[in-house]
C-alpha positions as CSV (number, residue, x, y, z in Angstrom):
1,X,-22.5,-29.1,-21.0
2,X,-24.9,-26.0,-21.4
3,X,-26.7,-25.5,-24.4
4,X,-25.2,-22.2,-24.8
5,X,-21.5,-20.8,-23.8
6,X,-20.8,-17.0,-23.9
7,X,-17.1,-16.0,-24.2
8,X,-15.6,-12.6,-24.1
9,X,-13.9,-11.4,-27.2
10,X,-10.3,-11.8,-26.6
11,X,-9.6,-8.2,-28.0
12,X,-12.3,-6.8,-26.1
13,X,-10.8,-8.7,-22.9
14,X,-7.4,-6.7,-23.7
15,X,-8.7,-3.4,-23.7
16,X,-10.6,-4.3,-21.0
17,X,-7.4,-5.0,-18.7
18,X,-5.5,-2.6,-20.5
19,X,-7.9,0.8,-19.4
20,X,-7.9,-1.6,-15.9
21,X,-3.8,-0.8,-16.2
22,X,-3.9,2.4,-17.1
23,X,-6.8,3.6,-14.5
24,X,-4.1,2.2,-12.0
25,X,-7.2,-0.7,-10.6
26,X,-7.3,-3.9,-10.3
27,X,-9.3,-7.0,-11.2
28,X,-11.4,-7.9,-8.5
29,X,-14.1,-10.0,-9.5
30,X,-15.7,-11.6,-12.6
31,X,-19.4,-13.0,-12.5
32,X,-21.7,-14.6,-14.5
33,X,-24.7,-16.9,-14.8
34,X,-25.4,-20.6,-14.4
35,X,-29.0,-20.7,-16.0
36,X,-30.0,-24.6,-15.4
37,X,-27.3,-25.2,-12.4
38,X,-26.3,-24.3,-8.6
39,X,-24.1,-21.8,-8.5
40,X,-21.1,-23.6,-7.8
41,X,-17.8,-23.9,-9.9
42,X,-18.7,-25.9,-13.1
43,X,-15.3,-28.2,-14.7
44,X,-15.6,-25.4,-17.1
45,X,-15.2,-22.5,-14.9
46,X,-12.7,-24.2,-13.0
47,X,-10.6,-24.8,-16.3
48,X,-10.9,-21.5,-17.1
49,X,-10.0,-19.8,-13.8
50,X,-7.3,-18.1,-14.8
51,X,-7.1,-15.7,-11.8
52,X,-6.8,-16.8,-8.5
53,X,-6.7,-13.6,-6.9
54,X,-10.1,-12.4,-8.5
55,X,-13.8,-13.3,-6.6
56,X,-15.7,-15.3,-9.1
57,X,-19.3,-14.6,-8.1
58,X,-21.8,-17.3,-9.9
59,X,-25.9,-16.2,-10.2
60,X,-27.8,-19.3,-10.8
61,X,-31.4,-18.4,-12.4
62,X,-32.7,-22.1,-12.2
63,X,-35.6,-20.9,-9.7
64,X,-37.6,-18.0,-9.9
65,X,-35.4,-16.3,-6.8
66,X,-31.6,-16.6,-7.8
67,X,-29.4,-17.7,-5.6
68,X,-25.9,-16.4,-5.6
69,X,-22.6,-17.7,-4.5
70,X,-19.1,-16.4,-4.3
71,X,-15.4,-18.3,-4.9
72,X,-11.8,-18.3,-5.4
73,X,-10.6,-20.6,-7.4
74,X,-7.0,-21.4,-6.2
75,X,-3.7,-22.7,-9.5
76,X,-4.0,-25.7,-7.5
77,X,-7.8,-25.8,-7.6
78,X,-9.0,-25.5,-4.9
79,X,-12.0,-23.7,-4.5
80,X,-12.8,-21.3,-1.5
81,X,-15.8,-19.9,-0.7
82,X,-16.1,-16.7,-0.1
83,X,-18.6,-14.5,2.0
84,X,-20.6,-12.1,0.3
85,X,-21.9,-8.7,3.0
86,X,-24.6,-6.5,1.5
């Protein structure tokens, strides 16, 4: 378990979906970091996948050149990787 967990404000999560709503867009992807760890789906990310059609994108800063990854995380999950083009 990390040392330190960052969670967005439920309110703040709200507004966030409700200006998504009202801009008529969509969620597409979420991302965050993995500071000590691949970047692979933690049990905690996993758990908290709460949108299966959204791109979680993981940036693990374990090295000096972070490495990223890209998933969906499937209700039943599953995890699929996905391809990320620059």
């Amino acid at each position: 378990m990390p040392t330190t967990r960052y969670v967005i404000d439920p309110r703040e999560q709200l507004k966030a979906f409700r200006s998504i709503d009202a801009a008529g867009e969509e969620l597409i992807g979420i991302y965050h970091s993995h500071p000590v760890s691949q970047p692979y789906p933690s049990p905690t990310d996993r758990a908290e996948a709460h949108y299966p059609d959204a791109v979680y994108v993981l940036v693990s800063v374990r090295t000096a050149t972070p490495e990223v990854a890209a998933y969906r995380i499937g209700t039943d999950d599953f995890i699929h990787t996905v391809t990320l083009i620059a």
